[in-house]
C-alpha positions as CSV (number, residue, x, y, z in Angstrom):
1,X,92.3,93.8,91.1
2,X,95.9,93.9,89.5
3,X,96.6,94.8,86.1
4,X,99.1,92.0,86.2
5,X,101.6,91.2,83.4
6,X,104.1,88.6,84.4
7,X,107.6,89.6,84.3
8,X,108.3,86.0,83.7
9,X,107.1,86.2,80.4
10,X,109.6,88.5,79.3
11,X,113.2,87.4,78.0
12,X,114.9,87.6,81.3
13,X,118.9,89.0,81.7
14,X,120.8,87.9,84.2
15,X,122.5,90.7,86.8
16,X,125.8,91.4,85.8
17,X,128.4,93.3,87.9
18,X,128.0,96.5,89.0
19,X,130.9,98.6,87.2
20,X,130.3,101.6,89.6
21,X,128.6,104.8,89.8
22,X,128.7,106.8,85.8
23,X,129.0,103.0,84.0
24,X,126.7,102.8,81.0
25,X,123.1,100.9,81.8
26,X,123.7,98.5,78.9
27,X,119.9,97.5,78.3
28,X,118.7,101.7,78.3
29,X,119.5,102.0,74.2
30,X,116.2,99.6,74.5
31,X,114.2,101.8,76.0
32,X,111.5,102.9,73.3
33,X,109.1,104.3,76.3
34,X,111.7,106.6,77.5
35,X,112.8,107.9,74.3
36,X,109.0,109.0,72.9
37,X,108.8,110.9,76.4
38,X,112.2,112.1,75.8
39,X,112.7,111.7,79.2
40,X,116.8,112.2,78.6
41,X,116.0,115.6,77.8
42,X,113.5,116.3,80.3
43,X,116.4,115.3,82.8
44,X,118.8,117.2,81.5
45,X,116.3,120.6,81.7
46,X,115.5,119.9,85.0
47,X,118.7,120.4,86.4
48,X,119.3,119.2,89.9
49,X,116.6,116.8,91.5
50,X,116.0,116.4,95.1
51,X,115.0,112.9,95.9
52,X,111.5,112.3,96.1
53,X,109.5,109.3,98.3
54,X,107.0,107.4,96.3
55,X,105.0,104.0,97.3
56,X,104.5,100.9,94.9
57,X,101.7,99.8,96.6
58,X,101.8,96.5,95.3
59,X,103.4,93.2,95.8
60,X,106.4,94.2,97.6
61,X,110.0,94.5,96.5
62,X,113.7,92.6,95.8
63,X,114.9,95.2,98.3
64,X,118.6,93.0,97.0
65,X,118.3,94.4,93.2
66,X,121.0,96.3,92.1
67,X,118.5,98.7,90.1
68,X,116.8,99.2,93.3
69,X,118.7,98.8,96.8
70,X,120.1,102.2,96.6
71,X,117.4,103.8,96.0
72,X,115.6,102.7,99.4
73,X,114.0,105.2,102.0
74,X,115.2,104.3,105.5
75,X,113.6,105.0,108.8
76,X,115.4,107.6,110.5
77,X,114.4,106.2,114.5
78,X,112.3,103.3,115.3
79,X,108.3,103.9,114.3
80,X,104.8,102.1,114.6
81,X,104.1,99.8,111.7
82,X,101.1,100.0,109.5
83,X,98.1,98.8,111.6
84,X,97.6,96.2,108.3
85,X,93.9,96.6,108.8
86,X,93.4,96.9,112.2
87,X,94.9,93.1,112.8
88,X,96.9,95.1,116.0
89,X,94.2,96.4,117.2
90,X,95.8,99.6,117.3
91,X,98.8,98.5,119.1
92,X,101.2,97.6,115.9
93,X,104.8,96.3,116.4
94,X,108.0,99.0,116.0
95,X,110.1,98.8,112.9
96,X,113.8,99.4,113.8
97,X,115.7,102.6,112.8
98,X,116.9,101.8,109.2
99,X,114.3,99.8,108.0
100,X,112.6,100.0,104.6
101,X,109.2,99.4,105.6
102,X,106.4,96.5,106.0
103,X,104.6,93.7,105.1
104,X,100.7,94.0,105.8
105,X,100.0,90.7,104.7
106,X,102.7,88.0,105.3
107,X,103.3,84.9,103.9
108,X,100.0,82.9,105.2
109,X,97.9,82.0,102.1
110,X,95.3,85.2,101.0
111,X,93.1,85.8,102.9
112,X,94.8,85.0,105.8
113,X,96.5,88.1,106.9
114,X,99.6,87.4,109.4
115,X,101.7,90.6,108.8
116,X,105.7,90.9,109.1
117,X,108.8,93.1,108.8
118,X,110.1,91.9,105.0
119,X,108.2,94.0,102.5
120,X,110.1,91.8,99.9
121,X,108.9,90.6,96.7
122,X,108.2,86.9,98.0
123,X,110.4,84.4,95.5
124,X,108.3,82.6,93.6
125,X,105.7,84.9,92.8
126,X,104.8,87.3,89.9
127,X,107.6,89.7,90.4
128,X,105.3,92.2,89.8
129,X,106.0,95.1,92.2
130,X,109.7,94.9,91.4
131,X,108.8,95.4,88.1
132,X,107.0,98.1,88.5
133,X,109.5,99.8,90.4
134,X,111.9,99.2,88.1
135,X,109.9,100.9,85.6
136,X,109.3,103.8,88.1
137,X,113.1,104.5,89.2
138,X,115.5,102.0,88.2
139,X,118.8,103.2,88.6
140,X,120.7,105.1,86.2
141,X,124.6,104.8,85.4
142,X,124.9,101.6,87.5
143,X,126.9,99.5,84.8
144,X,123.2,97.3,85.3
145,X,120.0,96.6,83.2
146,X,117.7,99.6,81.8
147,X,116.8,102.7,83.5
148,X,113.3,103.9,85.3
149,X,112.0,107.1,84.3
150,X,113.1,109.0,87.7
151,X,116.5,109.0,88.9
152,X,115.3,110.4,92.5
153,X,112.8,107.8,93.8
154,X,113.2,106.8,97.0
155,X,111.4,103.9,97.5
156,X,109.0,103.2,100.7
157,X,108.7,99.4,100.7
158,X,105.2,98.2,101.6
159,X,104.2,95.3,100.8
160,X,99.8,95.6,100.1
161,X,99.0,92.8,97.5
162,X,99.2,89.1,97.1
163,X,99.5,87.8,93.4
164,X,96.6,86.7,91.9
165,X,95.1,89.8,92.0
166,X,94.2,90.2,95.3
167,X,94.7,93.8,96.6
168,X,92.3,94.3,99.8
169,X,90.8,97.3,100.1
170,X,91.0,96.9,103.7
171,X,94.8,97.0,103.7
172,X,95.2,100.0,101.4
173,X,94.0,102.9,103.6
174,X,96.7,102.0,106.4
175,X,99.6,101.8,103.7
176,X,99.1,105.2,102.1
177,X,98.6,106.7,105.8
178,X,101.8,105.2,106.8
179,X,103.4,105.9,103.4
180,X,101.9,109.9,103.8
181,X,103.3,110.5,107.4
182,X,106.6,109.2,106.1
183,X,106.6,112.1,103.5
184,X,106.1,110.3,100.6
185,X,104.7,112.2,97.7
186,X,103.5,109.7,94.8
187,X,101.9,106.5,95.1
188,X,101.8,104.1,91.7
189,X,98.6,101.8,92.0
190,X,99.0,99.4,89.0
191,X,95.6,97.6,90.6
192,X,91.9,98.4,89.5
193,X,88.6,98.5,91.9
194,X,85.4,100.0,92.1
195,X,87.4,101.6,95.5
196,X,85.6,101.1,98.6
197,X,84.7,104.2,101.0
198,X,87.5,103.7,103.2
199,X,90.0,104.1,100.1
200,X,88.3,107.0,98.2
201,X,88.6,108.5,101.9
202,X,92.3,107.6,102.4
203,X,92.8,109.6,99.3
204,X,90.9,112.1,99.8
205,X,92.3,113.1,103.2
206,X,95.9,113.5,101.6
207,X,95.6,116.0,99.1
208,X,99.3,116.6,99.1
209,X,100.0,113.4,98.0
210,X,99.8,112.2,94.2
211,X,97.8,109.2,93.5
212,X,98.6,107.8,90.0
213,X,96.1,105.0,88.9
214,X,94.3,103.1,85.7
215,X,91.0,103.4,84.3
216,X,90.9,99.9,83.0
217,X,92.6,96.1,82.8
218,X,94.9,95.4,79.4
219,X,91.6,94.4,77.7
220,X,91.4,96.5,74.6
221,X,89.9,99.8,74.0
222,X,86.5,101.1,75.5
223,X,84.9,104.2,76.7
224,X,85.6,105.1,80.4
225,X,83.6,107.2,80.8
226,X,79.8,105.8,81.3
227,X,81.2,103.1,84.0
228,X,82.8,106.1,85.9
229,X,85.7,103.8,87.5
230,X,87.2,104.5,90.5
231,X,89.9,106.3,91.5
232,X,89.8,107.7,88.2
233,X,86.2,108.9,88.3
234,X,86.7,110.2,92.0
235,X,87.9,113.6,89.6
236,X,90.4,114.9,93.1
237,X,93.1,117.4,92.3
238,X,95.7,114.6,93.5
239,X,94.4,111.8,91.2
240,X,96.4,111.4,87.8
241,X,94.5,108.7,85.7
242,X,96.6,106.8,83.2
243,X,96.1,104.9,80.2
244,X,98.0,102.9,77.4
245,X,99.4,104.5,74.1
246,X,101.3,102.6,71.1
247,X,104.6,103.3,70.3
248,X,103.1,105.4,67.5
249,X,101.0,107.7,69.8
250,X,98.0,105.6,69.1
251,X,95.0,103.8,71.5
252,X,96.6,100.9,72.5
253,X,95.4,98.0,75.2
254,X,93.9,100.3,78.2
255,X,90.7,101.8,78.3
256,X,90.4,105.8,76.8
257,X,87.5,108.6,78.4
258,X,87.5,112.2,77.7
259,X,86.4,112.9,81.2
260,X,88.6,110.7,83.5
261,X,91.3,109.6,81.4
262,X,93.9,112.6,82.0
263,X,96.8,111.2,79.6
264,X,98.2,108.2,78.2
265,X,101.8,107.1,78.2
266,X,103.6,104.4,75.9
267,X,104.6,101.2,77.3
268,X,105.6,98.7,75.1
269,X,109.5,97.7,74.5
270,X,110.6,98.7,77.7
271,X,113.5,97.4,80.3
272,X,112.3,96.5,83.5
273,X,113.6,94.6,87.0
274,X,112.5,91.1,88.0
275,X,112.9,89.3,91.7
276,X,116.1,88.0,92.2
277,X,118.2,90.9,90.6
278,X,117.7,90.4,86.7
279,X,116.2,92.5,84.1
280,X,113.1,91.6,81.6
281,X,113.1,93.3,78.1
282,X,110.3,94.2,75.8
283,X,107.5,95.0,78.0
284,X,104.1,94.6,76.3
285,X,101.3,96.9,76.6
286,X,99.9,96.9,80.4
287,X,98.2,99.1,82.0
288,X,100.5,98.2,85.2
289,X,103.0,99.8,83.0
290,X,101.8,102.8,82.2
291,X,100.7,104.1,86.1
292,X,104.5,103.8,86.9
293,X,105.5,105.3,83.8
294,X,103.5,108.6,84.4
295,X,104.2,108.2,88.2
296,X,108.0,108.7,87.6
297,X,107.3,111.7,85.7
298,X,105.3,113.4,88.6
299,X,108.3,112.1,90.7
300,X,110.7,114.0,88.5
301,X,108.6,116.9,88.8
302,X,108.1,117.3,92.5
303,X,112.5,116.8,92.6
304,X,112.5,120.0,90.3
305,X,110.1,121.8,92.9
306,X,109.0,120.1,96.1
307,X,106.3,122.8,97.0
308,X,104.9,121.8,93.7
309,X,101.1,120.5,94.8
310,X,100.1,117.7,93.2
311,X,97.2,119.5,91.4
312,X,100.5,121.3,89.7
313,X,102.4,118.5,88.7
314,X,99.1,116.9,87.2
315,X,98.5,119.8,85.5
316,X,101.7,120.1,84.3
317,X,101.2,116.4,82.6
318,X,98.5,117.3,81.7
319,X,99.9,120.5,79.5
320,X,103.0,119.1,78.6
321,X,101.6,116.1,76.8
322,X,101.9,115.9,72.8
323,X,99.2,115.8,71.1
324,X,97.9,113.0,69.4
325,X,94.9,112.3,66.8
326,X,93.9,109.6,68.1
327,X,93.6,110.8,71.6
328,X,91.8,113.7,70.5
329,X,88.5,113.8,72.5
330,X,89.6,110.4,74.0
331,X,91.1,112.2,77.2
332,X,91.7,115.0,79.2
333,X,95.1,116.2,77.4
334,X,94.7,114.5,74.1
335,X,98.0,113.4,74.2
336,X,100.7,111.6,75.1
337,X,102.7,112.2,78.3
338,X,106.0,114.2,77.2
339,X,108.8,114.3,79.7
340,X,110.3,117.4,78.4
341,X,106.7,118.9,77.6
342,X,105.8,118.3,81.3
343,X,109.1,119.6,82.6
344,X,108.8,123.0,80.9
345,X,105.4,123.5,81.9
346,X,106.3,123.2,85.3
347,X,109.0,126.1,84.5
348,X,106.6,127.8,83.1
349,X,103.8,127.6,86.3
350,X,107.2,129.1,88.3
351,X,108.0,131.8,86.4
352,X,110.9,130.8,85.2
């Protein structure tokens, strides 16, 4: 299911206009998330970063948003679409040269799968995979909103969820196939299931491929551990489990485990994007926040070296996080994710 919190009940700006490439983002100052990472600085280490393809594998997105339409991957030539659970019976339509992706469900009330060609974030709904994008890789220096943690996302647009928490399992394997042959490196799953045997294999059988996912809903602190939850407990090199961490660096609304848990990131008082090009302020905790959060990190890392493997750039989370009392013996790192942290240990795994 998704770990949904509404963007609409956030105080919502409207878009401005777009004062050009190096104008000021005038929401970033608000940014708490960013600064205890110090992502700033972790940028600024990192140097040049080549752009990176990641998947929000979620409810699609407003492909119009200033924060985000530059930041689309386009098909090169004309391709197959996703198969959206074998409803082409192998035989999927072509998606034109320059497209952004697909829609595996359509616009049919759930379950009723009748897929299409707009992967956008329908109007209406949630807005909830435009938000998490926006926490992912907003754009930076835009003259518009807040910032996302990575500068060099490029964005594959499928659209695999309905609102209402409804993510099919059935649909998920053909979306990170299609997503993996496109070269995409991350994939942000801001959903929880017990995963089926057709997604743990999906996952499995990309191993160059980062999968960043939850251990839990927003409802409060437990131990992970005992239930084993899936993908977390699936323990793969190219898994990164995330939780939730307060502002002050303690356990906060997402589950903790000392065995699947890698690392938890902050989430509250954040900027993020909503459908129909505006901006939402002061983020709460979610745990739909923090896979994003942490998946913007790995995407920064794979920029710095793109024959980085995932098992790298999650270890490299892993040892750059801060440590933290009260994550001590609550996860893998015992910490909290650390931009900076993460970028020098990477640096460090190079040699240089």
């Amino acid at each position: 299911m998704l770990a949904l919190l509404s963007a609409a009940a956030l105080p919502v700006v409207l878009a401005g206009s777009v004062s050009g490439a190096g104008a000021a983002d005038p929401l970033a100052g608000q940014q708490q998330p960013l600064r205890i990472m110090h992502v700033d600085r972790a940028l600024h280490r990192a140097g040049h970063l080549r752009d990176v393809r990641v998947l929000i594998a979620d409810t699609g997105l407003d492909l119009g948003h200033p924060d985000l339409r530059g930041r689309l991957f386009r098909l090169g030539r004309a391709t197959r679409a996703p198969d959206s659970g074998g409803y082409y019976g192998g035989h999927p339509p072509t998606i034109p040269a320059g497209g952004h992706g697909w829609d595996l469900l359509g616009t049919d009330a759930p379950p009723n799968v009748i897929p299409d060609a707009d992967p956008s974030d329908p109007a209406g709904g949630s807005g909830h995979g435009t938000a998490v994008a926006g926490i992912l890789g907003a754009a930076r220096n835009n003259g518009e909103g807040g910032r996302g943690v990575a500068p060099n996302a490029r964005f594959v647009a499928l659209r695999t969820c309905w609102d209402g928490d409804q993510c099919y399992q059935y649909l998920q394997p053909d979306a990170f196939d299609w997503a993996a042959k496109r070269g995409v490196r991350v994939v942000s799953l801001s959903w929880l299931a017990d995963f089926d045997a057709a997604v743990r294999s999906s996952i499995a059988r990309h191993p160059g491929v980062l999968f960043v996912t939850i251990p839990s809903g927003n409802g409060g602190t437990f131990n992970a551990d005992p239930t084993d939850p899936f993908p977390c407990g699936l323990k793969l090199a190219n898994v990164l489990c995330v939780s939730t961490s307060s502002p002050g660096g303690g356990l906060d609304c997402g589950a903790y485990g000392p065995h699947v848990v890698d690392v938890a990131v902050p989430t509250r008082d954040n900027v993020t994007t909503v459908n129909g090009g505006g901006f939402a302020r002061g983020t709460g905790c979610a745990t739909s926040w923090a896979a994003p959060t942490a998946a913007g990190l790995a995407t920064i890392l794979f920029g710095m070296n793109p024959n980085a493997s995932p098992a790298q750039v999650k270890r490299a989370i892993i040892a750059g996080a801060h440590p933290s009392p009260a994550w001590k013996g609550r996860s893998i790192s015992g910490g909290i994710a650390d931009g900076l942290g993460s970028v020098r240990a990477l640096q460090r795994m190079r040699g240089g």
